[in-house]
PLY file of the C-alpha trace (Angstrom):
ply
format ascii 1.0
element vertex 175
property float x
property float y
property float z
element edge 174
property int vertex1
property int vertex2
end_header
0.00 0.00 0.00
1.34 3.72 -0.91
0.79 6.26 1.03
0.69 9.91 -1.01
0.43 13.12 1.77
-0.27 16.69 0.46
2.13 19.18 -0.51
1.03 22.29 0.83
3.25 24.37 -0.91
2.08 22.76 -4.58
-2.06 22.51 -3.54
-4.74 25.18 -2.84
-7.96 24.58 -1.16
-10.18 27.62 -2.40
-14.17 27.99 -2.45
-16.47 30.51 -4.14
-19.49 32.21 -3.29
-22.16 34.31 -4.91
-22.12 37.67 -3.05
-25.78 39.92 -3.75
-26.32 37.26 -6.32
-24.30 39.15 -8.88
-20.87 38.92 -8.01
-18.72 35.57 -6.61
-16.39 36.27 -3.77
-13.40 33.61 -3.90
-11.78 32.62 -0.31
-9.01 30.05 0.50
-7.73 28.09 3.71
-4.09 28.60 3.98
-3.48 25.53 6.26
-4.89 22.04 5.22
-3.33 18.64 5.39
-4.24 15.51 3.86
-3.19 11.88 3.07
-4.44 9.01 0.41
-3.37 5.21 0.58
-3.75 3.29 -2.57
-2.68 -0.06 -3.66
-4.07 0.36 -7.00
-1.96 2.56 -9.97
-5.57 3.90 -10.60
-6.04 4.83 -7.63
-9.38 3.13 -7.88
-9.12 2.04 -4.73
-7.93 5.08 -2.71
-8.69 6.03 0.82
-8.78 9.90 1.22
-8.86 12.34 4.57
-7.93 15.53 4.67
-8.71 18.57 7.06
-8.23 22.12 6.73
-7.74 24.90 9.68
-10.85 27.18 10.02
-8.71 30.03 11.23
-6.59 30.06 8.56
-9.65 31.30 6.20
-8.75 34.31 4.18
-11.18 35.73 1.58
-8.90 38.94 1.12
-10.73 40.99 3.65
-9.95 40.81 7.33
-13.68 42.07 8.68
-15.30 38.88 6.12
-12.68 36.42 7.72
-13.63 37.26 10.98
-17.20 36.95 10.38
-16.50 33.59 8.42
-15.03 32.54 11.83
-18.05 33.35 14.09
-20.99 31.52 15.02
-22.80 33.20 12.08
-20.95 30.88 9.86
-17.84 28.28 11.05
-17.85 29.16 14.59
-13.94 28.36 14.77
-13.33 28.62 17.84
-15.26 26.03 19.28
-15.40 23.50 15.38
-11.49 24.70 14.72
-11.22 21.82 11.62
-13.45 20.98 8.45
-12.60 17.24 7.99
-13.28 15.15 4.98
-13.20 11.27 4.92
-13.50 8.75 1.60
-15.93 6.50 0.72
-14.90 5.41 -2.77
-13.19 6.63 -5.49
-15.23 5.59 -8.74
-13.42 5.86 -12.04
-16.30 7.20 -14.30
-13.56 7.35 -17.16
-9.72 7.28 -18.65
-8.55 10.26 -15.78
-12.10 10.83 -14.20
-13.49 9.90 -11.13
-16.84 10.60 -8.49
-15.17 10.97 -4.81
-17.72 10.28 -2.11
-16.74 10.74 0.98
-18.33 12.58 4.58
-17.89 16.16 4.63
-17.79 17.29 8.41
-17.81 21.19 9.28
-19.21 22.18 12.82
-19.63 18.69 14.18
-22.43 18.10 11.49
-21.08 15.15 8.99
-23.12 14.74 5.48
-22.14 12.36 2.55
-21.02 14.65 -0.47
-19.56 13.94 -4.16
-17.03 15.27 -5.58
-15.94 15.38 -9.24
-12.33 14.57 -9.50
-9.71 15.02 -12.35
-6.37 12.81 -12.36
-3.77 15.44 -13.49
-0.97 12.87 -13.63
2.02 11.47 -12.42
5.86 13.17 -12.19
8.76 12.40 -10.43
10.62 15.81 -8.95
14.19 16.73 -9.82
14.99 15.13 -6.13
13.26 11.58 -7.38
9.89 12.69 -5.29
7.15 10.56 -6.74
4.19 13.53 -7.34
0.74 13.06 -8.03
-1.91 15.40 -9.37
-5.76 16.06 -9.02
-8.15 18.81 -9.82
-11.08 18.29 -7.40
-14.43 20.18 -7.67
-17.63 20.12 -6.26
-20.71 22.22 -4.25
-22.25 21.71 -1.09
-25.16 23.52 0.72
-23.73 25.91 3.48
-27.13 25.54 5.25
-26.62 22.19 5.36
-23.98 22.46 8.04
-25.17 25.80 9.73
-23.35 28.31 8.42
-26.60 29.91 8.87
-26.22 33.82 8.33
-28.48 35.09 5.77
-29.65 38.92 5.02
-32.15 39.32 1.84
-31.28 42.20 0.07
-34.40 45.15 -0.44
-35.37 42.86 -3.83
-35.71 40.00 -1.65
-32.50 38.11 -3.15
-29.54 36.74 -1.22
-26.85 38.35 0.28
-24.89 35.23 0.33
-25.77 31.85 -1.76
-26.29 28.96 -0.29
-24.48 26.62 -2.26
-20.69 27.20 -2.12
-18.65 25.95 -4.93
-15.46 24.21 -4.08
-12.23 24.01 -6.18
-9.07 22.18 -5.12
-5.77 22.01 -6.92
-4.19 18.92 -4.62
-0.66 17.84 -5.20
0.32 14.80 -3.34
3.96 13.44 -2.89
4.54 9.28 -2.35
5.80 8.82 0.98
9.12 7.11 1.10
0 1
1 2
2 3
3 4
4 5
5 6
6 7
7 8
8 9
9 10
10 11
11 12
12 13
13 14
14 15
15 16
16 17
17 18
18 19
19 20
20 21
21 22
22 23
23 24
24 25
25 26
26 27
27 28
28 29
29 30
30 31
31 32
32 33
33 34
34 35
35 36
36 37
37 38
38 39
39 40
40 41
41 42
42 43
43 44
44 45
45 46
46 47
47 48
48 49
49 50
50 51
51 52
52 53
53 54
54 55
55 56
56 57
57 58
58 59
59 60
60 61
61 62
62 63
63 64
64 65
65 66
66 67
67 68
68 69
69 70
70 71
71 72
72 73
73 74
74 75
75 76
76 77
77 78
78 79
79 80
80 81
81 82
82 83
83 84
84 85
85 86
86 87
87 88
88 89
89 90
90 91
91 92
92 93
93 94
94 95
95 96
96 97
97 98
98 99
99 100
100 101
101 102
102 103
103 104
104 105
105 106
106 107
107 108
108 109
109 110
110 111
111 112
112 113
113 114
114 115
115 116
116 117
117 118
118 119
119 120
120 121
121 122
122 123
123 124
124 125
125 126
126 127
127 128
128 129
129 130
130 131
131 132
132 133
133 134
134 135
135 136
136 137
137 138
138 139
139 140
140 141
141 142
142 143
143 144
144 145
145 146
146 147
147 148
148 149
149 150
150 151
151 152
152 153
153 154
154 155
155 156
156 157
157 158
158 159
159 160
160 161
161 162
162 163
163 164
164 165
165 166
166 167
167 168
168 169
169 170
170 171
171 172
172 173
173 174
């Protein structure tokens, strides 16, 4: 069995949001770790978890981040971690795949899927063994209370429930 763990310095965990229902507002965590085991070269049979620090939210504006850590929304200070755990990792086709997995953010754990795209394979000038993926998917915010809403004076949104995720994941094979 190989065991692949993130390279934070090569991966980005980043989410978007509608904001007013007219413009998207694009936030990252800047501390996240992960790990796969696979026996498989297709990874076909991977097993996934991976957790990113709530505090380390950053949407570009200081006031937003703070709010994004309150009990309005990730209440980080008492849920400080948004886990993820596999299920399966379907190949739908030649580089494709359907992650399922439980999504946990503020103690509240809900079975998501996740579209996943197998970048490749490289070995580093320093004879790392690197791995690539290109994972996207959306889940429900209200779904795990992040429960702050405002309507706007037309009745719409301030902030969209469903947030769209977007990672970039590099992993490098343990030795």
């Amino acid at each position: 069995m190989a065991t692949f763990n993130i390279d934070p310095n090569h991966s980005e965990v980043q989410f978007k949001v509608k904001h007013l229902v007219i413009t998207t507002v694009t936030g990252h965590f800047k501390k996240f770790e992960g790990s796969m085991q696979a026996e498989k070269e297709d990874f076909s049979d991977a097993k996934i978890n991976f957790s990113a620090d709530v505090n380390s939210i950053d949407t570009n504006n200081e006031q937003r981040d703070g709010h994004l850590k309150s009990d309005d929304f990730f209440n980080a200070e008492k849920y400080p971690a948004i886990t993820f755990s596999s299920k399966e990792l379907k190949k739908v086709s030649a580089g494709n795949y359907k992650l399922t997995g439980d999504l946990t953010i503020r103690n509240i754990t809900k079975s998501i899927e996740l579209n996943v795209e197998y970048a490749g394979t490289a070995v580093d000038p320093w004879g790392n063994t690197k791995v690539g993926f290109e994972i996207t998917g959306t889940v429900n915010r209200f779904d795990y209370e992040l429960k702050w809403n405002v309507l706007t004076e037309a009745g719409g949104a301030m902030v969209s429930a469903d947030i769209k995720l977007a990672l970039n994941i590099q992993l490098v094979k343990a030795a």
